[in-house]
N, C-alpha and C positions, 0 to 999 in steps of 0.2 A: 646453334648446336652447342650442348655441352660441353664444358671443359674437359668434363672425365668423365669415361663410361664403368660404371664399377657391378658388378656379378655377385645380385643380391641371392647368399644361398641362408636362408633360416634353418635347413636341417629337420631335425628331431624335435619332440617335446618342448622343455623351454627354449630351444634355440628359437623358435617363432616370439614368445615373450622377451626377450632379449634385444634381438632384433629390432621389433617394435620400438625402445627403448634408445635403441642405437637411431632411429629414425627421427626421432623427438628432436633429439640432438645437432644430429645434421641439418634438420629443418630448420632449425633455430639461429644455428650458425650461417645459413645461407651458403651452403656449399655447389661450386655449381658444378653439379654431375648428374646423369642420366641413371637410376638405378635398374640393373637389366635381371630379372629374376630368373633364379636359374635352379632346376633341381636337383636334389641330393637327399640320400636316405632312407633310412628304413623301410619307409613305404613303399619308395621305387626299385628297392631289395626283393619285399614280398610280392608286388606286381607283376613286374618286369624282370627280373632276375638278377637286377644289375642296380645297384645304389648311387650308378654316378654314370647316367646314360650317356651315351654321344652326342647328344643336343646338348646337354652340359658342357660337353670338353669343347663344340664347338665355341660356344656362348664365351668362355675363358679366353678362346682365342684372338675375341674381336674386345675385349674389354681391358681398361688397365688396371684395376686389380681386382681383390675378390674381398667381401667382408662373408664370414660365413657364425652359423649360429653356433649349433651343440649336432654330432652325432650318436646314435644308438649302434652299437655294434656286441655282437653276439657270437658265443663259441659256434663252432662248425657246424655241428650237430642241430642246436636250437636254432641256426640260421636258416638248416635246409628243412627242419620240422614247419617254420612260420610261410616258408613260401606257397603260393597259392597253388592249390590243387594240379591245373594246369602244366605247371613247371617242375614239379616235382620228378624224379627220378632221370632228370635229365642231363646229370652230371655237372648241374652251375655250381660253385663254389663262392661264397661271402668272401669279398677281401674290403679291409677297410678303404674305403675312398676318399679320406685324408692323406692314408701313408702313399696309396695310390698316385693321386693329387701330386704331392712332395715328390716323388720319384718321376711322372710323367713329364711335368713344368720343371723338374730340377732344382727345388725350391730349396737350397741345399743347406739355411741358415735359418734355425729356430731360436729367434730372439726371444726369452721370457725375462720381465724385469720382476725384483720384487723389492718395494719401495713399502715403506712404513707411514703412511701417513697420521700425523700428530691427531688426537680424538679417536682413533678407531681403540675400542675396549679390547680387540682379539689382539692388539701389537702384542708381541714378543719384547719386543724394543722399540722406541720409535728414531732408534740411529740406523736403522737397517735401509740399505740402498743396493742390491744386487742385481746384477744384470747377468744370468746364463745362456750363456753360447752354447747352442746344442744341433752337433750334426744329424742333420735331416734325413737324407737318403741312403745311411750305409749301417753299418755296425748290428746289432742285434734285429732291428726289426728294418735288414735287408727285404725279406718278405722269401728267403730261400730253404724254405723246409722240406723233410718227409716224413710220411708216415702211412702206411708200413715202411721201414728202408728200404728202395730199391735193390738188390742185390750187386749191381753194377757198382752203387757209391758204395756199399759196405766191402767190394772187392780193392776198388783202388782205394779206400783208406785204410784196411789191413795189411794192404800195401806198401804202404809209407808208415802205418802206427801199427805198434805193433799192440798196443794198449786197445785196439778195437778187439782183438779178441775176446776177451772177459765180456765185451758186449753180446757176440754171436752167438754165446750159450743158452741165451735167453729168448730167441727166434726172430727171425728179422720183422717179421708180424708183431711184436712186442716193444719194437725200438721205434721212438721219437729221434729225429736230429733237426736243429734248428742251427744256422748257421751265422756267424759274425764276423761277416766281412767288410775289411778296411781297406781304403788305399792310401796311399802315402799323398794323393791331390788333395782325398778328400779331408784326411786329416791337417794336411798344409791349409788349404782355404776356411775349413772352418776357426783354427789359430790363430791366423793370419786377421779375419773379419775380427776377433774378441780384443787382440792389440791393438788396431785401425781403432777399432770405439774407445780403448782406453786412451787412448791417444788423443784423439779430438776432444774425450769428454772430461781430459785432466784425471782420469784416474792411475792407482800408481804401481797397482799389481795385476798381473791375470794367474790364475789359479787353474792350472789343466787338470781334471778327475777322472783317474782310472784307477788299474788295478794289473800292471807291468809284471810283480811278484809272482802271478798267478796265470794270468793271462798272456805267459811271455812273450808270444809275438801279436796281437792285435796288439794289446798297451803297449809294448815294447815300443811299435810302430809308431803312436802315438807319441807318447815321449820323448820318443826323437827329436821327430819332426818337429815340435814345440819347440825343443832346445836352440834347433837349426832357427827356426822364426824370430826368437825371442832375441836373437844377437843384429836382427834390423832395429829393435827397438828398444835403442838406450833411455836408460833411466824411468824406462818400467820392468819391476822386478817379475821372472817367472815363478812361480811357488808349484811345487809337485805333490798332490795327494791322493791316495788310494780312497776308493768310492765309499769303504766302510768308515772310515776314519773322518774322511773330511764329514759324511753325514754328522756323524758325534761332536765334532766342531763345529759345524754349522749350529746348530742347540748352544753350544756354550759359548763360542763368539759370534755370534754373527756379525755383529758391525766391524771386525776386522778384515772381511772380504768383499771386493768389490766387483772382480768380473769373474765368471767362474766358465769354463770351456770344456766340452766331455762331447762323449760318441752319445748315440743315438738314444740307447736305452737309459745311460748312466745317466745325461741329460736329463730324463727324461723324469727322474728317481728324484734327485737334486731340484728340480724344478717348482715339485710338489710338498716338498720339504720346505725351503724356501718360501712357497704360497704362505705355509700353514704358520711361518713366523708373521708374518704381514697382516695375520684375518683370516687365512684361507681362500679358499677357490673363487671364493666371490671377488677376491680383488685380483686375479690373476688373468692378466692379457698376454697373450701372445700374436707373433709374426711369421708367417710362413716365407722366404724372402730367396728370391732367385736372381741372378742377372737380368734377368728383361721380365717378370713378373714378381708380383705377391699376392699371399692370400695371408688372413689377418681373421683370428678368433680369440676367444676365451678359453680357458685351457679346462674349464669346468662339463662335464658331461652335459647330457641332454635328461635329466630327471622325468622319468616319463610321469611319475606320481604326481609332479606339479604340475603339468603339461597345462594351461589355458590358464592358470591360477592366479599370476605375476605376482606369484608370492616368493620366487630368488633374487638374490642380489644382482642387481645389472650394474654391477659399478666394474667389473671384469671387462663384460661389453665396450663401456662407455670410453675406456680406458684403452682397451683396441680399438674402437675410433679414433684414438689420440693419435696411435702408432702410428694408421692409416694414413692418416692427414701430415705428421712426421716425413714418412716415407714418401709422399706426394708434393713435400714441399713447401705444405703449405702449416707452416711452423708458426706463426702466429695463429693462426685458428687451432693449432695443437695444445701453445703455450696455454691460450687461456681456458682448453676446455679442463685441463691437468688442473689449474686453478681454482676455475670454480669446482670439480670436483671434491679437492683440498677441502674446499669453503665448508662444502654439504657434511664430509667428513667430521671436521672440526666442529661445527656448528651441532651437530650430535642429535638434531630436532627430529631430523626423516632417517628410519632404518628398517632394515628386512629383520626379520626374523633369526636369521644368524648371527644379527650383530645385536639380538634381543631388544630388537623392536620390532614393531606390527604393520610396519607400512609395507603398501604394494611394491614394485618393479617401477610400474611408473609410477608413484608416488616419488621413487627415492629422483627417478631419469629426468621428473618437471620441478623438482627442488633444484639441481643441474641446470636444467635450461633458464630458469630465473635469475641465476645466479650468473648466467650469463648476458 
């Protein structure tokens, strides 16, 4: 029997080519686990109604973690336009089944690193080493909206704001509300997780990102709570910045921040920004990470145009296989796939097309495995 059972989901588009790419690698390294294939996506949107069936959520149950590709996800409208005949008018509704995912398992810590590796031509800088902590299941994309307003929530928040007025002149038919909710755990735990890493991994500050001035009580709440954490952990410094500001800092210093901690959206903003100092999406892994589960992808979409092509960058992939194997323990088989990585990087010979060169997916994923 396998040592690990891991919930192979490829997803959308390139998430199959990716994938692929992610398997090279595992093969290579001799990792011993059972890969259990599991569905997710677009396709099982259009078919079936649901993009993340219940043979899915069971399949997660029995495995220890997840490595997943790329999703496709569509506004409301286009989602209910693509489902099959069949299903149509039956009141199903598209929700993403990542954020899904992250809420269901509790995945409540979205680790994205973003690291400079020396040779890539898209560095920004090649001192850049960022690790963002980004809460998973709460804040902007809690997943609590309406539209049209209910008249019920338009009553009890006229209630209490007195500022919803100037909204109801415009007909409650007309009003969007999306909502941004925090709690004080969830902002304690996700804090809490960004100083524990700076800690073990010798770094000297964590940087919380919001926007307190504006948003007085979610930030508020946040802020806090950071202050109250950051006094477990001496002689790492907290630093406090608003989400517009530190963006424009992040462009002109990067290399002066090291871990950087936000709610869900703000995360989310920061994260892609950061990507885009490194290379971009192509070298951007991420962690989906809960107490007793994770699921582990690439932060880059599901490119339907390339779909079969392996003409993206899989070093994103490859890179969340690292995490993967990180998170599992198995830190030697980590260290050195990070390295050869490094090597393919530096060595400058195999690139995608983003990094202007011509090589396939797997061209760049068996340059990787050799080098291993």
């Amino acid at each position: 029997m396998a040592k690990y059972r891991i919930a192979w989901m490829p997803g959308d588009g390139v998430g199959n080519d990716v994938m692929d790419c992610a398997r090279l690698v595992l093969d290579k390294l001799a990792l011993d686990a059972e890969y259990i294939s599991a569905d997710i996506g677009w396709e099982f949107w259009r078919t079936e109604g649901e993009a993340l069936p219940e043979r899915t959520i069971k399949i997660l149950g029995e495995t220890d973690c997840a490595l997943f590709g790329a999703i496709t996800s569509k506004p409301k409208e286009e989602a209910e336009a693509e489902l099959d005949a069949a299903l149509k008018g039956q009141g199903l509704v598209y929700f993403s089944p990542i954020v899904r995912l992250r809420q269901l398992l509790n995945l409540h810590t979205n680790l994205r690193p973003s690291k400079a590796y020396p040779g890539n031509p898209l560095n920004y800088r090649d001192d850049i080493d960022i690790v963002i902590f980004r809460e998973n299941t709460e804040g902007m994309y809690s997943g609590v909206e309406f539209y049209p307003l209910p008249q019920e929530v338009y009553d009890a928040l006229s209630a209490n704001h007195p500022k919803m007025a100037k909204f109801g002149k415009f007909g409650l038919e007309n009003i969007a509300l999306s909502t941004r909710i925090m709690t004080r755990q969830g902002c304690e735990n996700i804090v809490r997780q960004a100083f524990d890493y700076a800690r073990k991994f010798g770094r000297k500050s964590v940087t919380v990102v919001d926007k307190p001035n504006i948003l007085r009580e979610t930030g508020g709440l946040m802020i806090r709570t950071a202050r109250e954490v950051a006094k477990n952990y001496p002689g790492i410094e907290l630093w406090e910045t608003n989400i517009d500001a530190q963006c424009m800092w992040l462009v002109k210093n990067p290399q002066i921040y090291e871990v950087l901690v936000a709610e869900n959206m703000f995360g989310d903003i920061l994260s892609d920004l950061a990507a885009q100092l490194v290379g971009g999406l192509g070298f951007a892994c991420a962690a989906n990470i809960g107490d007793e589960y994770a699921l582990f992808e690439p932060t880059h979409g599901s490119a339907p145009k390339y779909a079969g092509q392996y003409k993206v960058n899989p070093t994103a992939m490859i890179l969340t296989v690292k995490m993967m194997l990180d998170w599992l323990g198995e830190t030697g088989m980590a260290g050195r796939l990070e390295e050869a990585v490094a090597e393919v990087i530096a060595a400058g010979q195999v690139r995608t097309y983003d990094v202007g060169g011509s090589n396939t997916s797997t061209e760049v994923a068996e340059a990787v495995v050799a080098r291993l």
